[in-house]
C-alpha positions, 0 to 999 in steps of 0.5 A: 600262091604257095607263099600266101597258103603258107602263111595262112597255114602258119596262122591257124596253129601259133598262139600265145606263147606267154603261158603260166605254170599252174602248179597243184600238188595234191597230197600223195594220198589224196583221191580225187575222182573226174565225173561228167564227161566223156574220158577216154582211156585209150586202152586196148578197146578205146573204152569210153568211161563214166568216172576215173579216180586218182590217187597220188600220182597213180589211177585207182580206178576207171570204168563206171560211176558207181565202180569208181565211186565205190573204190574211191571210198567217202572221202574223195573229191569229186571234180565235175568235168561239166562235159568236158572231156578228158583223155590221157597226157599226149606224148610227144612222138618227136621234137626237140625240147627245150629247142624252141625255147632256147631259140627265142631266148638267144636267136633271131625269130626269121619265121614269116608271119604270124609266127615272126616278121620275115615275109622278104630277104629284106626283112631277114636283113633288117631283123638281123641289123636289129641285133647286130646294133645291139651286139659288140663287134667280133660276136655272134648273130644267129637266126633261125626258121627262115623259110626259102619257099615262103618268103618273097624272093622264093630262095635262100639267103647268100653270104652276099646277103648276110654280109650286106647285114655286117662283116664284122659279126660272124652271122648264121642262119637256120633253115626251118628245116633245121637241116640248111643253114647260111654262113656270111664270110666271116662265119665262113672264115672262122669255121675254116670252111673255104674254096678248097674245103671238100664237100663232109660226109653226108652235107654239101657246101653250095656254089653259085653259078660261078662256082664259089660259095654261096654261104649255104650249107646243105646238111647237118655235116656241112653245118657242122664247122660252123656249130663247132665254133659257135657259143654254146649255150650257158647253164643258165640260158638252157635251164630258162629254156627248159623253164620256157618250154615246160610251160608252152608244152604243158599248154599244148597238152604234152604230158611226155615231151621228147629231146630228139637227138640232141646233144646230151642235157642230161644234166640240165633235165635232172637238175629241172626235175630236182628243183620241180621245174620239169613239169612234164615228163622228158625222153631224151633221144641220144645222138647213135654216132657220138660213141663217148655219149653213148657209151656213158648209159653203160647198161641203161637202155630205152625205156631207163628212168633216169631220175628220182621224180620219174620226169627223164627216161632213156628212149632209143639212139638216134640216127640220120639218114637225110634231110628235109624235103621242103630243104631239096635234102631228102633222099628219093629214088627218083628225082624232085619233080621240079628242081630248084635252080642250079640242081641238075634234072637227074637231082634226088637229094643226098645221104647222109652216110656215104656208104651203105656199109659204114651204115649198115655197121653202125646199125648193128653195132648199136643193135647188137648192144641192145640199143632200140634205134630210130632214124630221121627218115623223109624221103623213100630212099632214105626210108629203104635205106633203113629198112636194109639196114634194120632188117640186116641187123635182125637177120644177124641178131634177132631180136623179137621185140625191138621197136626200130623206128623210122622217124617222120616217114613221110615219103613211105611207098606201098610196098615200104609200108608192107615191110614195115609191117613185116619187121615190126618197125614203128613209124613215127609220122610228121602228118602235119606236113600235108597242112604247112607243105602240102601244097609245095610238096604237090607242086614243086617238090614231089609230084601229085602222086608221091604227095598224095602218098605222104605219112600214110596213116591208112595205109600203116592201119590196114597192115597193122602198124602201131605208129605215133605222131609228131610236130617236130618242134622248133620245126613248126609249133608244138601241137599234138591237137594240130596232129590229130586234125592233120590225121583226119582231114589231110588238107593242106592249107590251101583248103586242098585234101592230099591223098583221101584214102589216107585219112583216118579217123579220130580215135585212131588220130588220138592213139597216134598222140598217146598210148601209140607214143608211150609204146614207141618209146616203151612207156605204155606200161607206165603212160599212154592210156587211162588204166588202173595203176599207171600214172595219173597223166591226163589232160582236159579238152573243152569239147569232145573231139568225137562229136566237133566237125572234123576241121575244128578239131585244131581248134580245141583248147586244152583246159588242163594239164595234170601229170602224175595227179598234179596240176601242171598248166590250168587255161584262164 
């Protein structure tokens, strides 16, 4: 059951990956005003306008007809919206851009279907044997997104299983999680990794019931070896994918997208947005532990532009403080509710730092430097970890305004929420999981009770929490519609609702893809909401999400795509 709701989860999101750009540009003093239909600005009192009027990349006016008309003077354009609606460019409150593209232009797709054609181990050996002839002995084969509890056998894949596909290649596999992966014997060897190999720093190196290993690596620490050694990707496979990429968000909606801590791309998105590649906007999130990328911002902090064009600007360092649930690597205070085979009763997941001080000094190393922080953040303990150490930092360096964030927050207990309304932490959810993992967090792994708890945006609301959303993309498809449909129904994909009392309504889903992202990322001066003198990113829906029933509104299309007044994606 687990498996079959999965797949029909996976199958109401995926579409056409084969977008084309639409690029418009308008002349820089061309206006242009959008009448006849809803636009919602999202401002402070999610005002509902009649007309907005666009000048160049800017917002001349917004508010009535006749206001707007007048400030827009004779010449103006008029672009009748024919009832549709119109609201600000969504945001990205956490991916990792082009991460998705670069994936399909250089991996093996091991997703179940729809979104790929592993529904078995089987299959996954038979996708890789597929590359492993087209690819010269000596050479690496890499998958990604297998997904253990969605295929057939319900387990990761082994060494055993990936040498059955070739020794001769060293072969890795990427959970979907991103935070597991597989290693056959010959990755392993290369990597140095062996029996006598010690467990690094905040990951594990698996054994089977024998008690050697068994090719699965637990955490982003454990992978590490094996990422170290890897080919890394050419200038020119990461400059299609940011092409690719451009194209598939700007269809989705995405105005801002959002390069989560990732190795520095600086480079990469600069020369896009030089060229005009980069449609949309990027915010890179730099990696908090690499010291040397970190010290290459000299002053430049969060909210930086980082261009000419005002495409990449700085966000804030970020940090890991466990791994996935779904993965059994998240970090709880108190254990699974079923563990998986070979994990002892007591097992709650792992840390990714092993000491609290070695984490508590990092935080405040990075805080006493100005540095805005976010943390990926799933399991409750993980979540109390940075609560401490956030709340360390300030107490030794207050800081009035600084927006720590606690990324994906999902297992966020009551008396966590209070905290974080306290401190003034921003979470930014991965609501979409009550929808692809609903079920199995329910059921396997955290109990009806800490389920019905996940991403409580309700909650966040009664103490008045500014929160975002987000996909985490390549960890499921881009979609910041999925979001908001996740934030009002909270059912899972067997037609299940986990924890009513969490749902929110779609205004309040909106704001979590757009004005709510532009402040977590200190944006919302420039993005986030339509209003007079920000920018002209927008995009247009074909129905008004406030009147569709409530379970179509993942089923809204995006029309169009404008990012500083220019059109970037157009639906045919």
């Amino acid at each position: 059951m687990i498996r079959r709701t999965f797949l029909k989860g996976a199958a109401a999101v995926s579409f056409s990956l084969m977008v084309s750009p639409a690029l418009t540009a308008f002349a820089k003093d061309s206006v242009r005003v959008y009448v006849g239909g809803p636009i919602f600005t999202m401002n402070k009192n999610n005002d509902i306008a009649e007309a907005i009027a666009v000048k160049g990349e800017t917002i001349l006016a917004v508010g009535k007809k006749a206001d707007v008309m007048a400030a827009a003077g004779s010449g103006a354009t008029v672009v009748d919206l024919k009832g549709k609606a119109l609201i600000p460019g969504m945001i990205d409150g956490h991916s990792h851009f082009p991460s998705g593209a670069f994936n399909e232009l250089t991996m093996v797709n091991l997703n179940v279907p729809p979104l790929g054609r592993a529904e078995s181990i089987a299959d996954m050996q038979s996708l890789l044997k597929e590359r492993a002839a087209q690819t010269k002995k000596g050479e690496w084969i890499v998958g990604y997104n297998y997904n253990d509890l969605a295929i057939k056998e319900q387990r990761h894949p082994t060494r055993a299983d990936l040498d059955a596909v070739s020794t001769e290649h060293p072969i890795f596999v990427k959970h979907v999680s991103g935070h597991l992966g597989v290693a056959n014997s010959k990755a392993l060897e290369l990597a140095g990794i062996t029996e006598e190999t010690p467990n690094p720093e905040g990951g594990k190196f698996r054994r089977g019931p024998d008690g050697k290993l068994d090719g699965v690596l637990e955490g982003p620490a454990a992978q590490a070896p094996v990422s170290a050694i890897r080919p890394k990707p050419t200038a020119a496979q990461y400059e299609e994918a940011v092409r690719r990429d451009n194209m598939i968000y700007a269809a989705a909606g995405i105005t801002t997208a959002n390069n989560g801590g990732s190795p520095t791309v600086d480079d990469f998105f600069l020369k896009a947005s030089e060229n005009g590649d980069l449609g949309i906007r990027v915010v890179i999130w730099p990696n908090g532990r690499n010291a040397k990328l970190i010290e290459s911002y000299g002053e430049k902090r969060q909210g930086a532009q980082l261009d000419k064009a005002g495409k990449v600007f700085l966000g804030p360092a970020k940090l890991f403080a466990d791994g996935s649930p779904q993965g059994y690597t998240a970090w709880f205070s108190k254990p699974y509710f079923k563990q998986l085979p070979g994990k002892p009763a007591d097992f709650r997941g792992f840390p990714v730092f092993n000491s609290q001080e070695e984490l508590f000094a990092l935080v405040q190393k990075l805080h006493d430097a100005g540095w805005q922080i976010t943390t990926h953040t799933n399991g409750d303990q993980a979540i109390q970890d940075m609560i401490d150490a956030y709340s360390a930092a300030l107490e030794k360096n207050p800081r009035k305004d600084h927006r720590h964030i606690l990324n994906h927050c999902q297992f966020c207990r009551p008396d966590q929420v209070v905290a974080i309304a306290e401190k003034g932490f921003v979470p930014s959810y991965f609501v979409t999981h009550t929808w692809f993992w609903g079920d199995i967090h329910r059921d396997m792994v955290a109990g009806p009770e800490r389920a019905a708890h996940i991403s409580p945006l309700k909650a966040a609301l009664d103490h008045k929490i500014t929160f975002a959303l987000h996909n985490d993309t390549p960890v499921t498809p881009i979609s910041p519609l999925m979001d908001v449909f996740s934030a009002v129904n909270r059912l899972t994909s067997s037609g299940k609702v986990l924890g009513p009392d969490q749902r929110i309504d779609v205004m309040e889903a909106l704001r979590g893809v757009t004005i709510n992202g532009a402040y977590m990322q200190r944006l919302e001066d420039k993005i986030g909401s339509l209003e007079k003198g920000k920018l002209a990113d927008m995009v247009i829906l074909d129905k008004d999400p406030t009147k569709v029933d409530p379970v179509k509104l993942k089923d809204i299309m995006v029309e169009e795509t404008i990012v500083g007044g220019n059109t970037v994606y157009k639906r045919a």
